[in-house]
py3Dmol code that shows the C-alpha trace and the ligand (Angstrom):
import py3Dmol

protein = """\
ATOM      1  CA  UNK A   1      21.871  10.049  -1.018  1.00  0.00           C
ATOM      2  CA  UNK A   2      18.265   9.676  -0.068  1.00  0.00           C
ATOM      3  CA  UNK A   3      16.455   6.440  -1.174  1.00  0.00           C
ATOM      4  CA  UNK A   4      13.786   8.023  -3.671  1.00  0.00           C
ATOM      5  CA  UNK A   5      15.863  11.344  -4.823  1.00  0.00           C
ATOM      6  CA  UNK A   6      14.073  12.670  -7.655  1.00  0.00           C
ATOM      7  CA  UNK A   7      10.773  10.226  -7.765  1.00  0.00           C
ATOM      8  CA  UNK A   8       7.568  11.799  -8.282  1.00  0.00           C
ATOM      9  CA  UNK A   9       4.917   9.756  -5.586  1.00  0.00           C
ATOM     10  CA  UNK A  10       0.983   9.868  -5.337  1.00  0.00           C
ATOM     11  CA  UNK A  11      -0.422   8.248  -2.053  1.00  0.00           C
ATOM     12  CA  UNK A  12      -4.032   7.360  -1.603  1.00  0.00           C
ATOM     13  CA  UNK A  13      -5.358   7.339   1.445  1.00  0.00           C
ATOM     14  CA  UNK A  14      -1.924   9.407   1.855  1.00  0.00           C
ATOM     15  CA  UNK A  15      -4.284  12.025   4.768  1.00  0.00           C
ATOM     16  CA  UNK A  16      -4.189   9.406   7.387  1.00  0.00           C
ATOM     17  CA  UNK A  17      -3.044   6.051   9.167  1.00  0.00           C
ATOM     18  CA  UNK A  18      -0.888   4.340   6.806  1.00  0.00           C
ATOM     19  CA  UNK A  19      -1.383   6.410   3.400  1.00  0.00           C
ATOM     20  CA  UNK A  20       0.051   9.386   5.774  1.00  0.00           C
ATOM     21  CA  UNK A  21       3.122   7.455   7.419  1.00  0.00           C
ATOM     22  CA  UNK A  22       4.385   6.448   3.711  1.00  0.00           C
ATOM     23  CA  UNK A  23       3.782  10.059   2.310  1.00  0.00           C
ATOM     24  CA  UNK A  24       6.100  11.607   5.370  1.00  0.00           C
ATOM     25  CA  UNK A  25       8.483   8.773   4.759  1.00  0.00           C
ATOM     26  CA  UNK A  26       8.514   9.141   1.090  1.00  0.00           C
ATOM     27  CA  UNK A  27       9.407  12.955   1.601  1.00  0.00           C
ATOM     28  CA  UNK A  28      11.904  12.074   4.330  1.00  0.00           C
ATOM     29  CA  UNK A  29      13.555  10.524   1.588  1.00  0.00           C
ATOM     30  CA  UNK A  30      13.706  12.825  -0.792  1.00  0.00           C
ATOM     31  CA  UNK A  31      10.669  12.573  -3.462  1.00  0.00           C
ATOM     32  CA  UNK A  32       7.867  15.063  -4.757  1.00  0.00           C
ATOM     33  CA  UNK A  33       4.771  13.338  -3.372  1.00  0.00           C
ATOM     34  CA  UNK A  34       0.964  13.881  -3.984  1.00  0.00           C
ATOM     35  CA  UNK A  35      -1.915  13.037  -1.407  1.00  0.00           C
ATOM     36  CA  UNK A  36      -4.718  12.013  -2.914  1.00  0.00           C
ATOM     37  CA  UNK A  37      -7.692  11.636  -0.618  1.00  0.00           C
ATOM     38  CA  UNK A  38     -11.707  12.309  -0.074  1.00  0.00           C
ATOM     39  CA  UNK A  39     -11.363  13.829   3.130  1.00  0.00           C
ATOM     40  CA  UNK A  40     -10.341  17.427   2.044  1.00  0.00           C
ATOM     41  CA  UNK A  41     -10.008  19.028   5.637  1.00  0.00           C
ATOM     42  CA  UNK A  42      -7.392  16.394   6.615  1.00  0.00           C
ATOM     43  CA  UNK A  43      -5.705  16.915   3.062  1.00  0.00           C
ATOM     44  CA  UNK A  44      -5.140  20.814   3.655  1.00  0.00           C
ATOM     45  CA  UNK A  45      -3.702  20.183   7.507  1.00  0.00           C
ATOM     46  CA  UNK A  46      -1.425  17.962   6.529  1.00  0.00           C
ATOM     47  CA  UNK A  47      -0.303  18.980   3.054  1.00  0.00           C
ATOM     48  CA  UNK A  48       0.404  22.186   4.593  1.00  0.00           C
ATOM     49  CA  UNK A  49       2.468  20.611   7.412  1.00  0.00           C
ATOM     50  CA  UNK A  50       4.391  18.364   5.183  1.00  0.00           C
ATOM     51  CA  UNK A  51       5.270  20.517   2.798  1.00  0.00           C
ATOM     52  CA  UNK A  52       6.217  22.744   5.024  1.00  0.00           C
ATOM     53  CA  UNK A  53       8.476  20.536   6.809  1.00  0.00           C
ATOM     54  CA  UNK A  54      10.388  19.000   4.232  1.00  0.00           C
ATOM     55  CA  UNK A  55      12.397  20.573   1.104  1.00  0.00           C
ATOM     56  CA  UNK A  56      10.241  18.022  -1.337  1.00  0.00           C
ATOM     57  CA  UNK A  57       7.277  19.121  -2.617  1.00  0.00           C
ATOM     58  CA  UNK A  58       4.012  17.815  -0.882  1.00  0.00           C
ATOM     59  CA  UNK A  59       0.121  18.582  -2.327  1.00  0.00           C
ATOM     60  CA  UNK A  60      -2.895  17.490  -1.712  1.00  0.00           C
ATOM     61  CA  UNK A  61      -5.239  16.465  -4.351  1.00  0.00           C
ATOM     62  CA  UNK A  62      -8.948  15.559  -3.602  1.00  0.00           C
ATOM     63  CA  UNK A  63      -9.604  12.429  -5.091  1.00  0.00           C
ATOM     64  CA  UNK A  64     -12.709   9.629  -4.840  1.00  0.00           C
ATOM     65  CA  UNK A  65     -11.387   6.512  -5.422  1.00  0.00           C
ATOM     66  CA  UNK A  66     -14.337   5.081  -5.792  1.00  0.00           C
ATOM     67  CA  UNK A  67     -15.571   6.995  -8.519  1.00  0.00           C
ATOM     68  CA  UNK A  68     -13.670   6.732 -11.901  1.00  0.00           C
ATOM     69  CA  UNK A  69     -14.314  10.296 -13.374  1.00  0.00           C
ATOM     70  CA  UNK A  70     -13.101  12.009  -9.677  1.00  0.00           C
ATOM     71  CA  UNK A  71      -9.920   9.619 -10.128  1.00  0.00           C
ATOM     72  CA  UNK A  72      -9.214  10.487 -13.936  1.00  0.00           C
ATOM     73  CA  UNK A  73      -9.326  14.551 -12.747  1.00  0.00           C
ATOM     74  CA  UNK A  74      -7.645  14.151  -9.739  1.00  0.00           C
ATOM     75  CA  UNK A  75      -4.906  12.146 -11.222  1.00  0.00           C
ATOM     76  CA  UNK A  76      -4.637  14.962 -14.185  1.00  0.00           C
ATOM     77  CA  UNK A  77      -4.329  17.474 -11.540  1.00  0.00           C
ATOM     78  CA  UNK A  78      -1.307  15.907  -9.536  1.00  0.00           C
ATOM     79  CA  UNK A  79       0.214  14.918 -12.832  1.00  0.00           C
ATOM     80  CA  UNK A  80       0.042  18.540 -13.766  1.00  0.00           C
ATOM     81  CA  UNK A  81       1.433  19.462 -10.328  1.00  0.00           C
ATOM     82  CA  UNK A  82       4.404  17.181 -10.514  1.00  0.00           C
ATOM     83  CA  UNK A  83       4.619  16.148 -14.403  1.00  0.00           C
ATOM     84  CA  UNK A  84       4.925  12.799 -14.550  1.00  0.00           C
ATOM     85  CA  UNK A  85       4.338   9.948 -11.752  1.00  0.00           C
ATOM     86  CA  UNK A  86       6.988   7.363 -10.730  1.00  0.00           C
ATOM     87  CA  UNK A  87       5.534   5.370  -7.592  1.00  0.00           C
ATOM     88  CA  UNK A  88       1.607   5.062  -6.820  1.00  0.00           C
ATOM     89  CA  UNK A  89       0.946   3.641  -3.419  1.00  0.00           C
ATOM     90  CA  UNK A  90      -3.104   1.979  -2.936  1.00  0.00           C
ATOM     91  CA  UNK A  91      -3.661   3.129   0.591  1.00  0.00           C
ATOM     92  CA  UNK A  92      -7.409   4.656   0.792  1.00  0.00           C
ATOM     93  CA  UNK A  93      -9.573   1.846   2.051  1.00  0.00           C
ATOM     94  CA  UNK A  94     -12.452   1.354   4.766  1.00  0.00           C
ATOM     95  CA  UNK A  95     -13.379  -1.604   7.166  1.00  0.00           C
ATOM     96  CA  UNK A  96     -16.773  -3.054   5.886  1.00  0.00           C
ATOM     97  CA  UNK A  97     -17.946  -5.416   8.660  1.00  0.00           C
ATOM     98  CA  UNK A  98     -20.882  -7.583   8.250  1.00  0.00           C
ATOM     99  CA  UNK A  99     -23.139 -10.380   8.649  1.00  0.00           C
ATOM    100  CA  UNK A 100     -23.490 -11.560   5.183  1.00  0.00           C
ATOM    101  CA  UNK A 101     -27.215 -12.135   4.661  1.00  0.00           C
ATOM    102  CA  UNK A 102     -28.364  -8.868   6.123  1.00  0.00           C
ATOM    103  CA  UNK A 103     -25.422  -6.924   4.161  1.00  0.00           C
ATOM    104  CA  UNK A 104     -26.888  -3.746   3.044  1.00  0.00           C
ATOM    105  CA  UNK A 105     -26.097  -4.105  -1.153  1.00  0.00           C
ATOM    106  CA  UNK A 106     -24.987  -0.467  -0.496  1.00  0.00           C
ATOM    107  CA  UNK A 107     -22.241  -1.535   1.566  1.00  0.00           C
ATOM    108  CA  UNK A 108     -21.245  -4.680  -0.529  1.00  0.00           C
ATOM    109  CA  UNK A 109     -20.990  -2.617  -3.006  1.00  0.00           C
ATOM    110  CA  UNK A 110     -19.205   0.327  -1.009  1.00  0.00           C
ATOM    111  CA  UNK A 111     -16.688  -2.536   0.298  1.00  0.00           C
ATOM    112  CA  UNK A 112     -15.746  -3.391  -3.282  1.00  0.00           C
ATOM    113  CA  UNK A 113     -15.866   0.102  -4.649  1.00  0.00           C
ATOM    114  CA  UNK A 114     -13.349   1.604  -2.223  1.00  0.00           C
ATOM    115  CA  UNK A 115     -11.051  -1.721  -1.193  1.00  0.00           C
ATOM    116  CA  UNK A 116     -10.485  -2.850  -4.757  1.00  0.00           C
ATOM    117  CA  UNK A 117     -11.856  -0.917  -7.387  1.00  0.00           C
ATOM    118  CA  UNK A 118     -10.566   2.406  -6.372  1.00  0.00           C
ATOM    119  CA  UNK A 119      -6.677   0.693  -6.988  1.00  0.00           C
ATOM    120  CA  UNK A 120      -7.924  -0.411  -9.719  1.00  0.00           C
ATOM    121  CA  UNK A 121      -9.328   3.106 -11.198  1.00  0.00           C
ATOM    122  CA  UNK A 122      -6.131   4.319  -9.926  1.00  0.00           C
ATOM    123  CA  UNK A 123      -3.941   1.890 -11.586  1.00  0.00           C
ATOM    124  CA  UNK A 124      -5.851   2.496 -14.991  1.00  0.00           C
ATOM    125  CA  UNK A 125      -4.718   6.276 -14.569  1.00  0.00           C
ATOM    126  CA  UNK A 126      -1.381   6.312 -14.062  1.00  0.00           C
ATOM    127  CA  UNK A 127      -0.219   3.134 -16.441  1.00  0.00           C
ATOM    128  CA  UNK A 128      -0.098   5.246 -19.652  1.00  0.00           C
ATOM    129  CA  UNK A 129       2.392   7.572 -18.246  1.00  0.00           C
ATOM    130  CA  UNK A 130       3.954   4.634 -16.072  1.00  0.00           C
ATOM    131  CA  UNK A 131       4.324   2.962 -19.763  1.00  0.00           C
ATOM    132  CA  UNK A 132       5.689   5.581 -21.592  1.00  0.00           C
ATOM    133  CA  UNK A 133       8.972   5.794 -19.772  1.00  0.00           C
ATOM    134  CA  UNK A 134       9.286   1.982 -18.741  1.00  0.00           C
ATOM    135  CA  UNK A 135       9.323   3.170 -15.305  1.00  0.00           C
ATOM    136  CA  UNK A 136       6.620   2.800 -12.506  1.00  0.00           C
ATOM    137  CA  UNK A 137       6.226   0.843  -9.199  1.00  0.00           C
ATOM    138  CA  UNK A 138       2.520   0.203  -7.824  1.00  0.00           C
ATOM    139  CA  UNK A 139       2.010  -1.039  -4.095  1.00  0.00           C
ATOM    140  CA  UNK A 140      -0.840  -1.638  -2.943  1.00  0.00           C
ATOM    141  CA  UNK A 141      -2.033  -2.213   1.137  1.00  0.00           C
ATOM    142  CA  UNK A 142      -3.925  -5.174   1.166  1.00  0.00           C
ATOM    143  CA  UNK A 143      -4.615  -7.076   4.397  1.00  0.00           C
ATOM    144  CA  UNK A 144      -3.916 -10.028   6.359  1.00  0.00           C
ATOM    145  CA  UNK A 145      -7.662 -10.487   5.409  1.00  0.00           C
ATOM    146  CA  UNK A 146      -6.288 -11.216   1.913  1.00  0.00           C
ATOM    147  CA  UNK A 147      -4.566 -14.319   3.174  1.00  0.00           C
ATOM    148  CA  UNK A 148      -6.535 -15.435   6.083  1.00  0.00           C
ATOM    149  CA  UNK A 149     -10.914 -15.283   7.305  1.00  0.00           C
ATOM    150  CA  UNK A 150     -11.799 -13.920  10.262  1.00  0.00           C
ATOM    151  CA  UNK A 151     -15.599 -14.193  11.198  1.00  0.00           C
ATOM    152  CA  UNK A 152     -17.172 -11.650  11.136  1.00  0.00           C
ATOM    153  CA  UNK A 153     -15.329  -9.035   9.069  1.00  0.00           C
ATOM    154  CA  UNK A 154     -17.192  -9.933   5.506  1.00  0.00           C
ATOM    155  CA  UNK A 155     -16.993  -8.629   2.830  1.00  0.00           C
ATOM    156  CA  UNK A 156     -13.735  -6.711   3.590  1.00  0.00           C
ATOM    157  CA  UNK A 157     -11.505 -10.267   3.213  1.00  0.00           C
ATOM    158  CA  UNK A 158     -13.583 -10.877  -0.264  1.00  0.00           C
ATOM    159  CA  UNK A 159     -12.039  -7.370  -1.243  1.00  0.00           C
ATOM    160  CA  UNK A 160      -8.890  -7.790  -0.142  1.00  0.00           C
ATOM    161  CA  UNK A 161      -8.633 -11.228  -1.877  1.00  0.00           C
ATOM    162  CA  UNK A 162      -9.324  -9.181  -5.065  1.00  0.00           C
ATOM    163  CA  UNK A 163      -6.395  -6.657  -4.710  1.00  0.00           C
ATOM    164  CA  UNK A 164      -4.079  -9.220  -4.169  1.00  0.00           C
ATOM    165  CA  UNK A 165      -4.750 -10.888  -7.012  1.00  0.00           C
ATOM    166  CA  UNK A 166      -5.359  -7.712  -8.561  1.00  0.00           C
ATOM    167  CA  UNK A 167      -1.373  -7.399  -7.479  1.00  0.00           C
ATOM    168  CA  UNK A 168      -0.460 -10.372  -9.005  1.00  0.00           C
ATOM    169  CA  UNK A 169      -2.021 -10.396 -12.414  1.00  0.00           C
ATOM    170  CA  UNK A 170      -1.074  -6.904 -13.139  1.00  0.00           C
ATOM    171  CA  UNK A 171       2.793  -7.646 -11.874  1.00  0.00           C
ATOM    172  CA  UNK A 172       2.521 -10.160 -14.839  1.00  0.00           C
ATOM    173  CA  UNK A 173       0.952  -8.301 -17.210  1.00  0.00           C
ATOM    174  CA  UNK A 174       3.384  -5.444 -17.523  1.00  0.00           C
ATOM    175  CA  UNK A 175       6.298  -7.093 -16.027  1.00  0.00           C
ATOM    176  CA  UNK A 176       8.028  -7.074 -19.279  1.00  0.00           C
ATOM    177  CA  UNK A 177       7.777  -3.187 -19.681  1.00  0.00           C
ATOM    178  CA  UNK A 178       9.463  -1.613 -16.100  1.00  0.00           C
ATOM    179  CA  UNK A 179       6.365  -1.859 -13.847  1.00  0.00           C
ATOM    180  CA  UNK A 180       6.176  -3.725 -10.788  1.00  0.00           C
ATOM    181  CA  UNK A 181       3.300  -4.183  -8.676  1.00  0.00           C
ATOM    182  CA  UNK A 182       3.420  -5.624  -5.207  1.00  0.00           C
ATOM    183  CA  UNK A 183       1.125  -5.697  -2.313  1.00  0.00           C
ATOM    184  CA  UNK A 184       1.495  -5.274   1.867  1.00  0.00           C
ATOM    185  CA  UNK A 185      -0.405  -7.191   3.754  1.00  0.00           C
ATOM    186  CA  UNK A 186      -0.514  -5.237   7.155  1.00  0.00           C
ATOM    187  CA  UNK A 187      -2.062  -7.299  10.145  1.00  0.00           C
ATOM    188  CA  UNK A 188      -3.479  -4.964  13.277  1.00  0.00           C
ATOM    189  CA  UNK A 189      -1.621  -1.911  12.383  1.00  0.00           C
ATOM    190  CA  UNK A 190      -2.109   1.224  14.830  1.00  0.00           C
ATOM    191  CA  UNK A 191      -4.034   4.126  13.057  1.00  0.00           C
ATOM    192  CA  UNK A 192      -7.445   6.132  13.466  1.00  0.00           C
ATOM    193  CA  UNK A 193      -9.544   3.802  10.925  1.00  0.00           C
ATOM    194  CA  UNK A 194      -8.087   0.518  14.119  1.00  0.00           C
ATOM    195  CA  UNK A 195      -8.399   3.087  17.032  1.00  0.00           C
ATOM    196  CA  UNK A 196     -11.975   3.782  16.044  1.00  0.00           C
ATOM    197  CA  UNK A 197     -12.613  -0.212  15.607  1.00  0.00           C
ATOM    198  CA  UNK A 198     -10.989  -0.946  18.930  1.00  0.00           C
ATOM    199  CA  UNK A 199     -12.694   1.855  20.869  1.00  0.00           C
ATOM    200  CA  UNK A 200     -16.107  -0.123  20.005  1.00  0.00           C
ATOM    201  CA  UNK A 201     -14.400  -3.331  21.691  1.00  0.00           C
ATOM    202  CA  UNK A 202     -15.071  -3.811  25.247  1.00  0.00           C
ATOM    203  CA  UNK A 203     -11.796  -3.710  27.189  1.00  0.00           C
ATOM    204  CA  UNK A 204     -11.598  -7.834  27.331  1.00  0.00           C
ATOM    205  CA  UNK A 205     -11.832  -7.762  23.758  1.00  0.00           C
ATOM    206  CA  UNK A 206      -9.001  -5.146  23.167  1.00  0.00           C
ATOM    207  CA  UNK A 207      -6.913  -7.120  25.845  1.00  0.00           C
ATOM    208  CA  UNK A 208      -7.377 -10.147  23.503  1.00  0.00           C
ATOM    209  CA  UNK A 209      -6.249  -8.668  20.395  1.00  0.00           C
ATOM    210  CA  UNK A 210      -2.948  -7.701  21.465  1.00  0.00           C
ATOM    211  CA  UNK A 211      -2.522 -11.087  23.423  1.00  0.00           C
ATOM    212  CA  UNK A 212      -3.329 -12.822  19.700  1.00  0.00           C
ATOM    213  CA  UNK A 213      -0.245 -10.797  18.199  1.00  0.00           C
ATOM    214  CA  UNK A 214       2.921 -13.309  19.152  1.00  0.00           C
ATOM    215  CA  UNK A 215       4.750 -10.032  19.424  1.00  0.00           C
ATOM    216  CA  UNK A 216       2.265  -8.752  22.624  1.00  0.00           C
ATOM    217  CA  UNK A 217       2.076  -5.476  20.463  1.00  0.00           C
ATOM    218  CA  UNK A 218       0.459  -3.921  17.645  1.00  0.00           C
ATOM    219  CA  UNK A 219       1.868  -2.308  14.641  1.00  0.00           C
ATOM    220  CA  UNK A 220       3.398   1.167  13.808  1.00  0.00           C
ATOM    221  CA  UNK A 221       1.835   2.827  10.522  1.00  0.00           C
ATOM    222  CA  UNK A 222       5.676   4.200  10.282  1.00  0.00           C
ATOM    223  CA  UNK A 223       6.398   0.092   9.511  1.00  0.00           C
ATOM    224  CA  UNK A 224       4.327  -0.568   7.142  1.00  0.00           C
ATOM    225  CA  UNK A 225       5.309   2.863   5.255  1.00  0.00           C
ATOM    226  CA  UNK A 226       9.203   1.192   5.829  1.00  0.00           C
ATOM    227  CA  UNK A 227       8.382  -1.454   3.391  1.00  0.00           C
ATOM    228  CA  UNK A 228       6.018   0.703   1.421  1.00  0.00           C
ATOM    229  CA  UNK A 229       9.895   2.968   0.705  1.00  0.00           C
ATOM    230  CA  UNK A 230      11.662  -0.400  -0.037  1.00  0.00           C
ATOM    231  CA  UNK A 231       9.196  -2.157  -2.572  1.00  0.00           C
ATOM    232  CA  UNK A 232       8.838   1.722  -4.104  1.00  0.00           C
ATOM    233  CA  UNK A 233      12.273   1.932  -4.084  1.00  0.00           C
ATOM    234  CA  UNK A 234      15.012   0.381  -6.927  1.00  0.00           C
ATOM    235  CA  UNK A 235      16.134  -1.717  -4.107  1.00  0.00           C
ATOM    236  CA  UNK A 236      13.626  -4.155  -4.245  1.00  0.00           C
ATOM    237  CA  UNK A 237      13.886  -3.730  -8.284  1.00  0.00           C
ATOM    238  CA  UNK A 238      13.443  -7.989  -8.865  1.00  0.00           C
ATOM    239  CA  UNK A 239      10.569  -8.038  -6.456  1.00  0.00           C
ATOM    240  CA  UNK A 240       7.305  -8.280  -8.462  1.00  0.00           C
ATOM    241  CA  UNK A 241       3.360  -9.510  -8.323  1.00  0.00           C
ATOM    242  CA  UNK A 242       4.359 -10.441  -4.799  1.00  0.00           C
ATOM    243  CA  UNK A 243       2.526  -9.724  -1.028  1.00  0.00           C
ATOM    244  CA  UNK A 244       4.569  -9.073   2.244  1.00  0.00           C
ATOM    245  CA  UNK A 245       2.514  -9.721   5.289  1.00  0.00           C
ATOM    246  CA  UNK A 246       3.122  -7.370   8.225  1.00  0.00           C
ATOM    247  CA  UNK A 247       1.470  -9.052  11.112  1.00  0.00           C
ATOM    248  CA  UNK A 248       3.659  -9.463  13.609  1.00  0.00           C
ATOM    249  CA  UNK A 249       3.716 -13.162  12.631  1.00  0.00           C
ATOM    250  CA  UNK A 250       0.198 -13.226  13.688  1.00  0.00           C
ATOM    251  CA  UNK A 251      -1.093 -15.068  10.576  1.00  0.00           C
ATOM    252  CA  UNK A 252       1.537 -18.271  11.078  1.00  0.00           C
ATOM    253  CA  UNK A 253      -0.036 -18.969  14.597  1.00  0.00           C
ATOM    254  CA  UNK A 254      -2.588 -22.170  13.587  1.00  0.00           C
ATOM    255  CA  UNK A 255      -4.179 -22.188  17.039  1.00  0.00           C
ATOM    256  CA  UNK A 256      -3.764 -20.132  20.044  1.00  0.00           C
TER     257      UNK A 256
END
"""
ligand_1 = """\
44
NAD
P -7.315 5.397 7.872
O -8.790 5.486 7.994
O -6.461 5.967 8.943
O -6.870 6.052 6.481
C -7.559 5.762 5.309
C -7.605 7.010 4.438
O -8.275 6.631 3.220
C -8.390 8.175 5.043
O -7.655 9.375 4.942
C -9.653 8.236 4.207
O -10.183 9.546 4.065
C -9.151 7.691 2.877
N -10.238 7.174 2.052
C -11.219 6.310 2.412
N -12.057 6.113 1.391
C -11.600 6.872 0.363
C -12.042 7.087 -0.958
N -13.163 6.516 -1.433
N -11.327 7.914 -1.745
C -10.221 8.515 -1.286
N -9.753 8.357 -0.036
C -10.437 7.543 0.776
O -7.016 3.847 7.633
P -5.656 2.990 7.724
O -5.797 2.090 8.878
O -4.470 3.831 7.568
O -5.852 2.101 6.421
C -5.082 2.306 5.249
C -5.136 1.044 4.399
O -4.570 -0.035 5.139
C -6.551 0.598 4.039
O -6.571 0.116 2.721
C -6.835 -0.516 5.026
O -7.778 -1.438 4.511
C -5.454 -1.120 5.149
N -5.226 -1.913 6.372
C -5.234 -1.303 7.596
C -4.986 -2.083 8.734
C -4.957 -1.498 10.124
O -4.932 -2.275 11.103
N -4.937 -0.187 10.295
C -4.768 -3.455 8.603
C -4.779 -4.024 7.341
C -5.002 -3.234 6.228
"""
view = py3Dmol.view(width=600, height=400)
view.addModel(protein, "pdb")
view.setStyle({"model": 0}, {"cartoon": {"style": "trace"}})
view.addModel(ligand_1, "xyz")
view.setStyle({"model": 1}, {"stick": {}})
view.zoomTo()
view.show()
């Protein structure tokens, strides 16, 4: 029997890089998953080629997470598409690099929107239902800026802070009523959003960042989207308002 027979999924972020390796695992295994996303192009190609592929139903639903009236319609939509929601996965996020003092406001305020709120605003819509039946796991990506500072990357670690703890007060707060809500922390993970980062790196500096992973490799989306399946899975059913880091290790190493 396939590991989430029967659930009902959305994905954020679910048209690319991670949000798209958990949505083709998810229907791999068997649930009815949603795609919500801002980028509608990407959404069409690869609803269409999911759905398609498996016998699970797959949709795309175009969603801003950043803004709380294009979450409460797009979630309405995919509710009305599926007709009810069992597992919500936080992938949609950006990179917001900066110095701090010349930080546009725009982009402080971008970083937060997207990174934390937009779980958040997601989370807000799909509790009710989630509530109702007793039934719901949340996971949201995080970072391994969530646990550790690297210079140069603000505000994105003051974000990613926030959904973790965002993770853990939540995991409390409706622990008692059959939701869970856990967190991944991936480290350098392989998808367009760190291909795009990388290409602006000269070829020293790319050199470096796989010499900093103890493994000597990066990550797989398709491994972070494996323990995306087991914390939305019953498996992990006592694991709650907890983080697992996928780093490679990377984040144990005190000096190099
Ligand atoms: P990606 O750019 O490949 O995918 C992100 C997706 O989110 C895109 O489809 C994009 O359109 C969507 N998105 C962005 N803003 C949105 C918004 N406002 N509303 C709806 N959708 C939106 O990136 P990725 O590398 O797969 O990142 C996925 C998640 O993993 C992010 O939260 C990111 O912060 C986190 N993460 C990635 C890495 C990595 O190395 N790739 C490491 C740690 C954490």
């Amino acid at each position: 029997m396939a590991r989430l027979t029967g659930r009902k999924a959305f994905v954020t972020g679910g048209a690319s890089g991670i949000g798209l390796a958990t949505v083709t695992r998810f229907l791999a295994e068997g649930a009815d998953v949603i795609m919500l996303d801002r980028d509608t192009e990407s959404l069409e190609r690869e609803s269409a080629r999911l759905d398609a592929r498996f016998d699970s139903n797959c949709h795309g639903v175009e969603v801003d997470v950043a803004d709380i009236d294009s979450v409460a319609a797009g979630v309405e939509k995919a509710r009305a598409m599926l007709g009810r929601v069992d597992i919500l996965v936080n992938s949609a996020g950006v990179n917001v690099f900066g110095d701090p003092l010349s930080l546009a406001e725009s982009d402080w305020r971008r970083c937060l929107a997207i990174n934390l709120e937009g779980a958040w605003h997601m989370i807000q819509a799909v509790l009710p239902d989630m509530l109702e039946r007793s039934y719901g796991h949340i996971v949201n990506i995080a970072s391994v800026h969530g646990h550790k500072i690297i210079p140069g990357a603000f505000p994105y670690p003051v974000a990613k802070h926030g959904l973790i703890g965002l993770t853990r007060s939540l995991g409390i707060e409706y622990a008692d009523r059959g939701i869970r809500v856990n967190s991944i922390s991936p480290g350098l993970i392989r998808t367009p959003a760190a291909e795009t980062w990388l290409a602006q790196c000269d070829e020293q500096e790319r050199q470096r960042q796989v010499e900093l992973l103890p493994c000597k490799r990066l990550g797989e989306a398709e491994e972070v989207a494996n323990t995306a399946l087991f914390l939305a899975s019953d498996e992990a059913r006592f694991i709650n308002a907890t983080d697992i880091l996928i780093d490679g290790g990377r984040s144990q190493v005190y000096h190099s």
